[in-house]
KEPA-499356 format. One line per field, with one value per residue (C-alpha): residue in three letters; x, y, z. Coordinates in nm, 3 decimals. Each point is the difference from the previous one (the first is absolute). Example, Ala and Ser with C-alpha at 12.3 -4.5 7.8 and 13.67 -1.06 7.14 Angstrom:
# KEPA-499356
res: ala|ser
u: 1.230|0.137
v: -0.450|0.344
w: 0.780|-0.066
//
This chain:
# KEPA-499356
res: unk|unk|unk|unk|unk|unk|unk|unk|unk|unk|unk|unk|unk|unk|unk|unk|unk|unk|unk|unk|unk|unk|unk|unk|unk|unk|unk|unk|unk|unk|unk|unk|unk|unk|unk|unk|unk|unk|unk|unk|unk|unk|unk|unk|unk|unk|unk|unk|unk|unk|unk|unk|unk|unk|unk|unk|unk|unk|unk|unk|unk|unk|unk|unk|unk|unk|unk|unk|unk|unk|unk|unk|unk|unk|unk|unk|unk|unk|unk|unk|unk|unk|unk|unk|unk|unk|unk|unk|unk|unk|unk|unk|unk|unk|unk|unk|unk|unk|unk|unk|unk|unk|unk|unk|unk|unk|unk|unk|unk|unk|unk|unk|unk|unk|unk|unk|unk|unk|unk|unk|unk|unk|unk|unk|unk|unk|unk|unk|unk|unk|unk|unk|unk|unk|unk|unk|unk|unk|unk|unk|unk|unk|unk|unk|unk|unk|unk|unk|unk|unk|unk|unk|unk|unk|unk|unk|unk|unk|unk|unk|unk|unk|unk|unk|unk|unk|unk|unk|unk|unk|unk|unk|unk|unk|unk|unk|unk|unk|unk|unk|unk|unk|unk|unk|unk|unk|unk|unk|unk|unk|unk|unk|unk|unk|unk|unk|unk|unk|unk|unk|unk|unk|unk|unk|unk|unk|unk|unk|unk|unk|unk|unk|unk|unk|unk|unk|unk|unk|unk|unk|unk|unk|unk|unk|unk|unk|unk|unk|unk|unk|unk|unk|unk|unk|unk|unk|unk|unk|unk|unk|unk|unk|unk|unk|unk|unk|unk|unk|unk|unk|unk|unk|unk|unk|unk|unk|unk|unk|unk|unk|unk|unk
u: 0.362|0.078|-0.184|-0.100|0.174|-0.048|0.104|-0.176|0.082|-0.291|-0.147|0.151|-0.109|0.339|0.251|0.308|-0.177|-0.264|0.086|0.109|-0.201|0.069|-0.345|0.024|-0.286|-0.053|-0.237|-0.035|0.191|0.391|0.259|0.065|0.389|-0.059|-0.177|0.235|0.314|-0.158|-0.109|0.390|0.120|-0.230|0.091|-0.255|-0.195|-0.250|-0.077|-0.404|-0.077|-0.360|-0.225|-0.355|-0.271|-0.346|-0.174|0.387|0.379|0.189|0.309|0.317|0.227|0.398|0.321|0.313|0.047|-0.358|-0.384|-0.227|-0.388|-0.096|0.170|-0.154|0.227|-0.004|-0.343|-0.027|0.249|-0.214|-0.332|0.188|0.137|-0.336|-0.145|0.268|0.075|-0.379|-0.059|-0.309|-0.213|0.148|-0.400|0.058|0.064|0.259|0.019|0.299|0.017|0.261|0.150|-0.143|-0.356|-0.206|0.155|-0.165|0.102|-0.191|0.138|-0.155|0.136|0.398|-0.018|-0.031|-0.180|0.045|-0.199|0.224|-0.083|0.075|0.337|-0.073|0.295|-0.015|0.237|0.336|0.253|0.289|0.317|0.342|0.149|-0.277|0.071|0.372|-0.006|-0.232|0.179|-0.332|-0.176|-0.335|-0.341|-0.195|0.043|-0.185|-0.016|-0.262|-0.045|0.318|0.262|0.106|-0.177|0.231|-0.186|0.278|0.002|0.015|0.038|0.367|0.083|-0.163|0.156|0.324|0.024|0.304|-0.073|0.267|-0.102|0.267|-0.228|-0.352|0.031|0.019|-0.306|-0.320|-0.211|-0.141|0.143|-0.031|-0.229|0.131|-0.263|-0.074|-0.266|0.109|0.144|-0.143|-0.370|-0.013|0.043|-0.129|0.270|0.341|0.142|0.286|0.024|0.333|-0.020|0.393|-0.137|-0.149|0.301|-0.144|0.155|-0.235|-0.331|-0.060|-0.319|-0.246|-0.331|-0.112|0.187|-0.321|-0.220|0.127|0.070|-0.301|-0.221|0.248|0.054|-0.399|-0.056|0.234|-0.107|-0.345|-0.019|-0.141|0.159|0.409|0.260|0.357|0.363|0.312|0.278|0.251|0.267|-0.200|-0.312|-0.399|-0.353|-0.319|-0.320|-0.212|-0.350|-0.120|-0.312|-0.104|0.283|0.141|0.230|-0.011|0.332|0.055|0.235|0.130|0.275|0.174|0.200|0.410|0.074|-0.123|0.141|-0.080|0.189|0.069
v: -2.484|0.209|0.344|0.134|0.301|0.274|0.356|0.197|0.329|0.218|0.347|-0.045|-0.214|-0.091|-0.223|0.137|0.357|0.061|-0.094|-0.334|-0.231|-0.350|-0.175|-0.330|-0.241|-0.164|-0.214|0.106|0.283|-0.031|0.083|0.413|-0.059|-0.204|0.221|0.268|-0.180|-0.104|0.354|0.123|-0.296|0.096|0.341|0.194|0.298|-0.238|-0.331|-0.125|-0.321|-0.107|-0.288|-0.065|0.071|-0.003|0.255|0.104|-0.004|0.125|0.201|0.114|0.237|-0.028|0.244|-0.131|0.191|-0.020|-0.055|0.282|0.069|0.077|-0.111|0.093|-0.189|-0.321|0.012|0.036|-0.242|-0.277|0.071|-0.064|-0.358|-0.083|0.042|-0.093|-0.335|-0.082|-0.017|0.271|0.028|0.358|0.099|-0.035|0.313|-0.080|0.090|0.093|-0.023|0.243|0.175|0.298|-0.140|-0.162|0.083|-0.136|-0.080|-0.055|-0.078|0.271|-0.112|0.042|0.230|-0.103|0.226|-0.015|0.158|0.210|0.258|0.349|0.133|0.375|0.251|0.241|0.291|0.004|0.145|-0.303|-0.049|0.197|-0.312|-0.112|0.290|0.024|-0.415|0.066|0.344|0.150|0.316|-0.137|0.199|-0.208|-0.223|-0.261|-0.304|-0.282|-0.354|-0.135|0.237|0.374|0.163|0.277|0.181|0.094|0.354|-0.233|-0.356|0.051|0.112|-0.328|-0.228|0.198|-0.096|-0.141|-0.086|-0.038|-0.347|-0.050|0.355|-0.083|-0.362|0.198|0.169|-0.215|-0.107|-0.299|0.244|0.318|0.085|0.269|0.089|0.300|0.062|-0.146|0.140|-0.292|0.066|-0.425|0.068|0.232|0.003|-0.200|-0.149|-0.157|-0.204|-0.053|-0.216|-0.105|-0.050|-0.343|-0.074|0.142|0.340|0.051|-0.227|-0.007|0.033|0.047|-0.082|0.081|0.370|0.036|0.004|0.346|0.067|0.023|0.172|0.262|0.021|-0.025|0.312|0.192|-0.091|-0.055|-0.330|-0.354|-0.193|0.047|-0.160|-0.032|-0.057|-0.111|0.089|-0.204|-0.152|-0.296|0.203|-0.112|0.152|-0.052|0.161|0.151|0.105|0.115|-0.171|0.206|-0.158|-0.295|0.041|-0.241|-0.078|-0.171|-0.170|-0.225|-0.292|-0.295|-0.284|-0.023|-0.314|-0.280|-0.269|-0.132|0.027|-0.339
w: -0.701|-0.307|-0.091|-0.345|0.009|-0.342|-0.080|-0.127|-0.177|0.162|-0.189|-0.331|-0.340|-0.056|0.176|0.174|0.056|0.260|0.362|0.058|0.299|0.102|0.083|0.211|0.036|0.304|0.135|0.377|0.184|-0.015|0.257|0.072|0.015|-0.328|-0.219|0.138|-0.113|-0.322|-0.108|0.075|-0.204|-0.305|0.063|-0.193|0.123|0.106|0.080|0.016|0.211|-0.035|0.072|0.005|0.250|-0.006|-0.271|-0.166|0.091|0.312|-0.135|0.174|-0.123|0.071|-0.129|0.007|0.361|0.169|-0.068|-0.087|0.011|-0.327|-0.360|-0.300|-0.309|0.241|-0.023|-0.311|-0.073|0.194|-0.154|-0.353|0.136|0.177|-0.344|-0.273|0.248|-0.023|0.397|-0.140|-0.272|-0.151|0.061|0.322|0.242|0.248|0.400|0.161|0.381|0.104|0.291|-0.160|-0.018|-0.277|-0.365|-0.347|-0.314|-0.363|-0.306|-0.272|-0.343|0.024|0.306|0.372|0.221|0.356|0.276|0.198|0.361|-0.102|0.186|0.015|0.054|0.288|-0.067|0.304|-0.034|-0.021|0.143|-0.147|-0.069|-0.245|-0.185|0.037|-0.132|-0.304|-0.131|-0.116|0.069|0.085|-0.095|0.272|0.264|0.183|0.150|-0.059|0.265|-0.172|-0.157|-0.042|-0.312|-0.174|-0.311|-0.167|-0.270|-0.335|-0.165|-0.090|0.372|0.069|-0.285|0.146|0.339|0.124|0.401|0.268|0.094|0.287|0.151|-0.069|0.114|0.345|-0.045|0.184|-0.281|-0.233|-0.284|-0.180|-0.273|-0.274|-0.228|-0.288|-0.233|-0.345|-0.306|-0.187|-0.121|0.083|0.350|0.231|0.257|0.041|0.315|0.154|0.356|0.215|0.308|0.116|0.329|-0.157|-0.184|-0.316|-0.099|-0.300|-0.080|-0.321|-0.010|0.352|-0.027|0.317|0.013|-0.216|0.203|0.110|-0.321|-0.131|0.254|-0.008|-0.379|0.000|0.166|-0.150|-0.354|0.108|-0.163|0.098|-0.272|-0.065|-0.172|0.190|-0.119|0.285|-0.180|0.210|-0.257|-0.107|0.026|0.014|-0.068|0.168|0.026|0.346|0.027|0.325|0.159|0.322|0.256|-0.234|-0.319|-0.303|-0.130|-0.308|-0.134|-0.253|0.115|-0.136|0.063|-0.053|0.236|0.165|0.238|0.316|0.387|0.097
//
């Protein structure tokens, strides 16, 4: 049996920018060593396998090296295909059953916003390795449920970083979020995410390292509704607003391939 299988270029309006995802379609649940092998074949940050259930779609996320619990551009990327494929009226809000609990999605003119849990950061003091592998002299640091949080003294330290990948691949993580408040008056803060421990050095962009992101940008800029830039080399935009525990991300996606897994 063959499976419709589409990437998607995920927080960008552009193709080949953003942060590529591969969303395959299945009818029932597929094989763990399968989906595994699959997602290293693709080899893109991300791999999304989803199917239907009840009131919305079961997804699973895969990196080339393992699965994780929460993926924000594979999301995305599957709410666009959902729609664009006409499996759902574009009207219609989408439910995501997750390993992470429920997540939605609606379609709001060219945007996508999807209903996120808040990942506050708790201030700890991390590891010398972390530091040693990222070469920047950090203003804060934190952790959230997921990743180490470094706040780092501007955007160009940030847009600067060159990491030690071989050392921070050693450091026990999902990944490391470097973020600054922005130069740009488009923006109000920039970011960028490493996680070699997946077998992704640099993501281009994370939607889910957002969900730290903007609680903590929040607060310190005492704003609900922000703008964000991840200037990774292909680079992608979104924008957060805070609702009590949750964070709306949204997004804007499109499609550069389609094909199927036979």
């Amino acid at each position: 049996m063959s499976h419709l299988l589409i990437q998607v270029d995920a927080f960008t309006n552009k193709p080949f920018a953003g942060n590529p995802a591969a969303v395959c379609l299945l009818d029932a649940p597929a094989d763990e060593v399968w989906m595994h092998d699959l997602a290293s074949e693709i080899n893109l940050s991300e791999t999304a396998y989803l199917y239907p259930v009840g009131d919305g779609f079961n997804i699973r996320w895969f990196t080339p090296a393992a699965e994780v619990d929460l993926c924000g551009h594979a999301t995305l990327g599957s709410a666009h295909v959902l729609w664009e494929e006409g499996y759902l009226p574009v009207d219609t809000p989408i439910r995501f059953h997750t390993r992470s609990g429920l997540l939605t999605c609606e379609k709001k003119g060219k945007w996508i916003e999807m209903d996120f849990p808040a990942n506050p950061v708790e201030c700890v003091c991390p590891p010398g390795t972390l530091i040693e592998a990222l070469g920047v002299v950090p203003r804060f640091t934190g952790k959230t449920p997921f990743d180490w949080f470094i706040e780092a003294k501007s955007e160009a330290a940030v847009r600067a970083l060159c990491p030690n990948y071989n050392v921070l691949a050693t450091v026990e993580t999902r990944g490391v979020i470097v973020t600054a408040k922005s130069d740009d008056p488009a923006y109000d803060f920039v970011s960028r995410f490493f996680s070699p421990a997946l077998g992704i050095d640099e993501d281009p962009v994370t939607g889910s390292a957002h969900c730290a992101l903007a609680p903590f940008w929040g607060e310190r800029l005492s704003k609900e509704e922000m703008t964000a830039y991840q200037a990774s080399a292909r680079g992608g935009f979104l924008r957060c607003r805070l609702m009590e525990d949750r964070v709306i991300l949204c997004g804007q996606a499109v499609t550069v391939l389609r094909g199927e897994v036979l």
